[in-house]
Backbone as a ProteinNet text record, in pm:
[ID]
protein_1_A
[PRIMARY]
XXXXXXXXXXXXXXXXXXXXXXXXXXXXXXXXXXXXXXXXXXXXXXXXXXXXXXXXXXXXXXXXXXXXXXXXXXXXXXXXXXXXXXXXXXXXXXXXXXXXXXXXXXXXXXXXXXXXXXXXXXXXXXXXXXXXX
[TERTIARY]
-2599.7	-2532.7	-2514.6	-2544.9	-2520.2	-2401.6	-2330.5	-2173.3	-2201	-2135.8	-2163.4	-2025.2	-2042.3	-1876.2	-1877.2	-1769.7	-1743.4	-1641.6	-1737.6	-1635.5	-1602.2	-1480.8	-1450.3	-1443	-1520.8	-1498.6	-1437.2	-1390.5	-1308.1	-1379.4	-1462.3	-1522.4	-1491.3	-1501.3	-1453	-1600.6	-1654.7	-1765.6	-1729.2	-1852.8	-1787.7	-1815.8	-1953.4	-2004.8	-1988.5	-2011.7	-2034	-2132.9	-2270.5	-2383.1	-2353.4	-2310.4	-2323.7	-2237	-2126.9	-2073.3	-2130.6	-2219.1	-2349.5	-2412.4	-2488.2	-2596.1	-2542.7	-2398	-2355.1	-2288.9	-2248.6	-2285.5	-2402.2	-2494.5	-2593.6	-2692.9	-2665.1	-2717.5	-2636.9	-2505.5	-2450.8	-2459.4	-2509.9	-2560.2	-2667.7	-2755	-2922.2	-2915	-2802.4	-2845.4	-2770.6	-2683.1	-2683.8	-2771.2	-2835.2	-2948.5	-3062	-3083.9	-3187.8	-3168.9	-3017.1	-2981.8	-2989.2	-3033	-3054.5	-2875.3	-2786	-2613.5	-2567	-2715.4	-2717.7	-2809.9	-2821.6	-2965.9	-2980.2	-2899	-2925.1	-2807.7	-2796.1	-2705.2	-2751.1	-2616.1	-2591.9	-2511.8	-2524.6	-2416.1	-2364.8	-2235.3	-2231.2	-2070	-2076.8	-1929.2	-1890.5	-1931.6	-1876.2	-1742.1	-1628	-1578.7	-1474.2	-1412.5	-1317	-1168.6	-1108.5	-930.4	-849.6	-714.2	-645.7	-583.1	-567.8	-542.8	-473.2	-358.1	-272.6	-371.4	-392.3	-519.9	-595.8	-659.8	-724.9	-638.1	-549.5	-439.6	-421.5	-381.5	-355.9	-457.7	-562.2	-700.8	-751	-693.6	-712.2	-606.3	-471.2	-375.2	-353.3	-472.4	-454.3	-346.3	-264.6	-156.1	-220.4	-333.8	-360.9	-352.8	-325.2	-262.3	-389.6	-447.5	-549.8	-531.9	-574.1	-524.9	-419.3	-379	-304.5	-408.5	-552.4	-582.9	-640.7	-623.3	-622.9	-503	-397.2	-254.1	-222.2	-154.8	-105.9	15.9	-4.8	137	215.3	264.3	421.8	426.1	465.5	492.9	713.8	762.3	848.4	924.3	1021.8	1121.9	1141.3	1074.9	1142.4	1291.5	1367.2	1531.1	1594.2	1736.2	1825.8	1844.7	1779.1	1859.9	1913	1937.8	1992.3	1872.8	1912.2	1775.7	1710.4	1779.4	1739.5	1673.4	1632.4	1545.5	1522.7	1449.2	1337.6	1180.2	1151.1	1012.6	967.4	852.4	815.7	732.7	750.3	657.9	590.7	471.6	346	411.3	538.8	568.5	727.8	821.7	943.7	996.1	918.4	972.9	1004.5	1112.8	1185.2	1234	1249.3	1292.9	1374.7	1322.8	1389.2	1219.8	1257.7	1114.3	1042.9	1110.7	1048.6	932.4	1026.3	939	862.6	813	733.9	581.8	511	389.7	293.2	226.4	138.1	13.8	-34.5	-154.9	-261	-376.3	-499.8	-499	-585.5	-599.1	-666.9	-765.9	-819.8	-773.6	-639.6	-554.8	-538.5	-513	-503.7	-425.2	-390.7	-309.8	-178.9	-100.9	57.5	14.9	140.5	99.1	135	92	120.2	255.3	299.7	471	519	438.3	471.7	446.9	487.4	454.8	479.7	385.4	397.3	571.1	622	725.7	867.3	818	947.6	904.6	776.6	716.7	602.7	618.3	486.8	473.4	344.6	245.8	293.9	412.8	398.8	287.2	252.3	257	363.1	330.2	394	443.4	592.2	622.5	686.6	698.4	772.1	930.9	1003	1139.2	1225.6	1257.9	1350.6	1324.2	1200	1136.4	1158.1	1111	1100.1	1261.4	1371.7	1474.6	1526.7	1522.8	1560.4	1467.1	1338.1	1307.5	1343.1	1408.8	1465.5	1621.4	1698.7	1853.5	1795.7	1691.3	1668.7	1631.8	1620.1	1597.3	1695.9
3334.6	3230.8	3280.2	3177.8	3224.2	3170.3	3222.9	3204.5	3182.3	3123.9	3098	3120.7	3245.2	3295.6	3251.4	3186	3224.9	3361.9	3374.2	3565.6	3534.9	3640.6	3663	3756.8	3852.3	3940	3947.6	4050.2	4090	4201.4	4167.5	4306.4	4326.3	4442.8	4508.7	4517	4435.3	4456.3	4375.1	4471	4387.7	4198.3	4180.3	4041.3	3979	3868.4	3732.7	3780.1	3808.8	3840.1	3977.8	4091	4220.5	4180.4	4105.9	4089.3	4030.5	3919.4	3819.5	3927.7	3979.8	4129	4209.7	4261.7	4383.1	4303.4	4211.7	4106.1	4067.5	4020.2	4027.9	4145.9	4246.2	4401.1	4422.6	4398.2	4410.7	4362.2	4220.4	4154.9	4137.1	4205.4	4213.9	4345.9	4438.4	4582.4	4539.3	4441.4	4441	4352	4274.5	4258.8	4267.2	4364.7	4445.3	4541.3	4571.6	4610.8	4520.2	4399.7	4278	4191.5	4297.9	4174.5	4091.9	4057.9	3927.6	3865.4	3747.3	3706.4	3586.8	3546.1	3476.2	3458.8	3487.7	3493.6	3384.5	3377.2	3295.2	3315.7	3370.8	3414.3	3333.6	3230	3140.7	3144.3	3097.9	3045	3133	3290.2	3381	3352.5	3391.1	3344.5	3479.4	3441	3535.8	3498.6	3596	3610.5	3587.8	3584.7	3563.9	3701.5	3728.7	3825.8	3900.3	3860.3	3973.6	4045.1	3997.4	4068	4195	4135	4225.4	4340.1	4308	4412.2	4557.7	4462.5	4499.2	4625.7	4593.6	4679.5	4810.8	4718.4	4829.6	4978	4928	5009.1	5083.1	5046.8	5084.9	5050.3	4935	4870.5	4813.3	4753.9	4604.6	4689.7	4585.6	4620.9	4510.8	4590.9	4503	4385.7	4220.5	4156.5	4068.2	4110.1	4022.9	3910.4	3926.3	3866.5	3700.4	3742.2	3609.3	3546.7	3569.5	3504.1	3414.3	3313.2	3219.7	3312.1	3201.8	3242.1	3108.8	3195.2	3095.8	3156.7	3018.5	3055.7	3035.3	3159.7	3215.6	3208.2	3189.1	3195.1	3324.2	3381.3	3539.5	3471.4	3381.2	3391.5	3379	3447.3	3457.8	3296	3254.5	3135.8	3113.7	2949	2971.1	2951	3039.6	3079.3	2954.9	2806.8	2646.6	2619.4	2682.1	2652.4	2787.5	2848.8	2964.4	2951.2	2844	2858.5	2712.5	2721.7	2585.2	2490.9	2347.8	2278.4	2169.3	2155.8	2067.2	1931.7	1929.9	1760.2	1749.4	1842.4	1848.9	1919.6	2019.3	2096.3	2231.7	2251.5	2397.2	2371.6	2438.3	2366.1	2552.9	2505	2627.5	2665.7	2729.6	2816.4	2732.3	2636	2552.7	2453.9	2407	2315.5	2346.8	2507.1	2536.4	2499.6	2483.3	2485.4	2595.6	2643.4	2747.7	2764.3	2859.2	2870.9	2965.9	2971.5	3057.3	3174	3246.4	3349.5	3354.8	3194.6	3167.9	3096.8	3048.6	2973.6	3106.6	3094.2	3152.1	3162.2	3024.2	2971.1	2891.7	2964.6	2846.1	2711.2	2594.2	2473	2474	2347.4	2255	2310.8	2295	2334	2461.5	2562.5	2706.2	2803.4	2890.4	2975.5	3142.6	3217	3391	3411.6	3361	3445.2	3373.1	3312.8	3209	3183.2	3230.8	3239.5	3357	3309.9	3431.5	3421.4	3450.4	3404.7	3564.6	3535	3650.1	3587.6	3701.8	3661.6	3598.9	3522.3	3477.3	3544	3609.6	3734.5	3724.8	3555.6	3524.9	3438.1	3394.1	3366.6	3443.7	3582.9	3660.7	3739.9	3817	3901.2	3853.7	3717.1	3650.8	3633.3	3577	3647.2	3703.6	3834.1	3980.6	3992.9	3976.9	4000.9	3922.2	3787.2	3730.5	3772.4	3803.7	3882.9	4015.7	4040.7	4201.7	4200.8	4061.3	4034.6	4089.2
-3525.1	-3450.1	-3306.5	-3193.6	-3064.5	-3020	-2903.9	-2846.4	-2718.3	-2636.4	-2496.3	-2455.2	-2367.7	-2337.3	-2180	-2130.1	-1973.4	-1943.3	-1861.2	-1863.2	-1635.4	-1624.5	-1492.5	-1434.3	-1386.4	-1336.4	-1214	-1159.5	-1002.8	-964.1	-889.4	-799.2	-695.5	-639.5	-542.9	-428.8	-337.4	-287.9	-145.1	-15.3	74.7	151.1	84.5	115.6	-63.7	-18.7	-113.3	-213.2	-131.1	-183.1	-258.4	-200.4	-285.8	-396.7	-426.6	-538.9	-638.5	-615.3	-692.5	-740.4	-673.2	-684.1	-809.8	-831	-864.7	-1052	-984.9	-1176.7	-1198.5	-1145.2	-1205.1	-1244.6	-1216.3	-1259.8	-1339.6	-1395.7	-1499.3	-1626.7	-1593.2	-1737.8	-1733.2	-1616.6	-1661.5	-1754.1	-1738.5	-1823.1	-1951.9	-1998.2	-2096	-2182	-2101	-2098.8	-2253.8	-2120.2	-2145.7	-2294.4	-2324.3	-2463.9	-2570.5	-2517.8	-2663	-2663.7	-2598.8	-2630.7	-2530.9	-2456.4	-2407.4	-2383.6	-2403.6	-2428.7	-2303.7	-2255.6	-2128.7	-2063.5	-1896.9	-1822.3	-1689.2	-1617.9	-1505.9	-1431.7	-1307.5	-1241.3	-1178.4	-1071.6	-1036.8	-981.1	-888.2	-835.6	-811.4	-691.4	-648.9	-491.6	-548.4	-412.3	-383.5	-265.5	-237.6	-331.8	-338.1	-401.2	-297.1	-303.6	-210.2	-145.4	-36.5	33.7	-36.3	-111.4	-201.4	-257.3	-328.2	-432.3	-353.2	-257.5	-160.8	-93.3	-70.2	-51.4	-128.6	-246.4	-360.6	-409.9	-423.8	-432.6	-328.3	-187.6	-67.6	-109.3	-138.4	-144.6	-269.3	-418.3	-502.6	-587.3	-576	-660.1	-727.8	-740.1	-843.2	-970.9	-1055.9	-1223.6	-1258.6	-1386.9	-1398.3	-1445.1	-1448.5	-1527.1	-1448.5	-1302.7	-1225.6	-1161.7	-1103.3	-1079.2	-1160.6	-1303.7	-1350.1	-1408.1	-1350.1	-1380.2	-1306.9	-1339.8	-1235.4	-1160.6	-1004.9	-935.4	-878.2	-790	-745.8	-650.9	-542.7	-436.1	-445.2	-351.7	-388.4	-241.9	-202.1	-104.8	-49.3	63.3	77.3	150.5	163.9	144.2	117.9	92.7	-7	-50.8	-173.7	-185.9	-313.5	-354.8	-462.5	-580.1	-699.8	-784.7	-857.5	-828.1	-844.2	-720.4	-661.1	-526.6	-457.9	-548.3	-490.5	-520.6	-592	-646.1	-549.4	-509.5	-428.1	-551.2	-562.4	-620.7	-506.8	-556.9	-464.7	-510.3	-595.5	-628.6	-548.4	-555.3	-510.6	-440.5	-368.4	-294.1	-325	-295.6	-324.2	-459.8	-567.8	-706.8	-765.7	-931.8	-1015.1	-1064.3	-1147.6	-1173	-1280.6	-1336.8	-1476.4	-1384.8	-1278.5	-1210.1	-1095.3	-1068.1	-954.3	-1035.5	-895.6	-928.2	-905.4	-1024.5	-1082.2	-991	-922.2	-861.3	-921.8	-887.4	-970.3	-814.4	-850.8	-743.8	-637.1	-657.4	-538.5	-396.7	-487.3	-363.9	-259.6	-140.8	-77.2	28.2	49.2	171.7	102.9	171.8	117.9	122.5	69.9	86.3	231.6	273.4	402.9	426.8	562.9	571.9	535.9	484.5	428.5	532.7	601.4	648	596.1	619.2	555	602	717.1	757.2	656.6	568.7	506.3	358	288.1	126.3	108.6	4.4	-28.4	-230.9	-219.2	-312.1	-432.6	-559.4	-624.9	-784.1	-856.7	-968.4	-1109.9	-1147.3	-1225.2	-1333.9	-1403.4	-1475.2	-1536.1	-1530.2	-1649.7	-1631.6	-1690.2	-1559.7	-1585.6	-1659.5	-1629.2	-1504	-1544.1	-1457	-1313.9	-1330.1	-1158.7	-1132.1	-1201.6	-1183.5	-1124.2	-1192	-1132.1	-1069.2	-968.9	-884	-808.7	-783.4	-654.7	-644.5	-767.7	-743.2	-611.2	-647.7	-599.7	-417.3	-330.4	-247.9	-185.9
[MASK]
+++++++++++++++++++++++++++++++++++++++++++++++++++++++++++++++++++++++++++++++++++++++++++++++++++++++++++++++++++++++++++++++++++++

């Protein structure tokens, strides 16, 4: 029986193209071992700057880049309006809205000096990381 998996990798490369290049030499060599029998590489794009950061500085934890996030209030506010939603605004964490890792840019009206893009950790975690501001 054959399986048709979508898989995601995160590479670390410096063009568009060398990242295309460096998956497709990966599943041409497995390939070539018979435990794959036809591949397609497709839809290479950039992550969002955290990420890239993240990688430069040696913090990324593997496994963050396919988590949703939230965009997050860097000020003190109250913990019913620290998470931003694309429907209401500033809200609580039930009702923020979830981003993939390709978003990159706050919404409309957001600026770096007033949010910022964390991973999503759960709502205690996120929590105690906005008490900790």
């Amino acid at each position: 029986m054959a399986y048709l998996a979508t898989v995601q990798l995160l590479i670390d490369a410096e063009t568009e193209s060398s990242a295309s290049g460096l998956a497709q030499e990966l599943l041409a060599n497995m390939h070539s071992h018979g435990e794959v029998l036809d591949f397609n590489v497709d839809d290479v794009r950039t992550v969002k700057q955290t990420i890239n950061e993240q990688i430069a500085d040696g913090t990324y934890v593997m496994g963050e880049c396919f988590g949703n996030y939230l965009v997050v209030s860097k000020a003190k506010r109250d913990p019913e309006a620290s998470y931003w939603s694309n429907t209401f605004g500033w809200t609580d964490y039930n009702l923020a809205t979830r981003f993939d890792a390709l978003v990159d840019r706050l919404p409309t009206g957001l600026t770096d000096n007033e949010a910022a893009f964390l991973l999503d950790r759960g709502p205690e975690q996120m929590s105690q990381l906005l008490a900790a501001r």
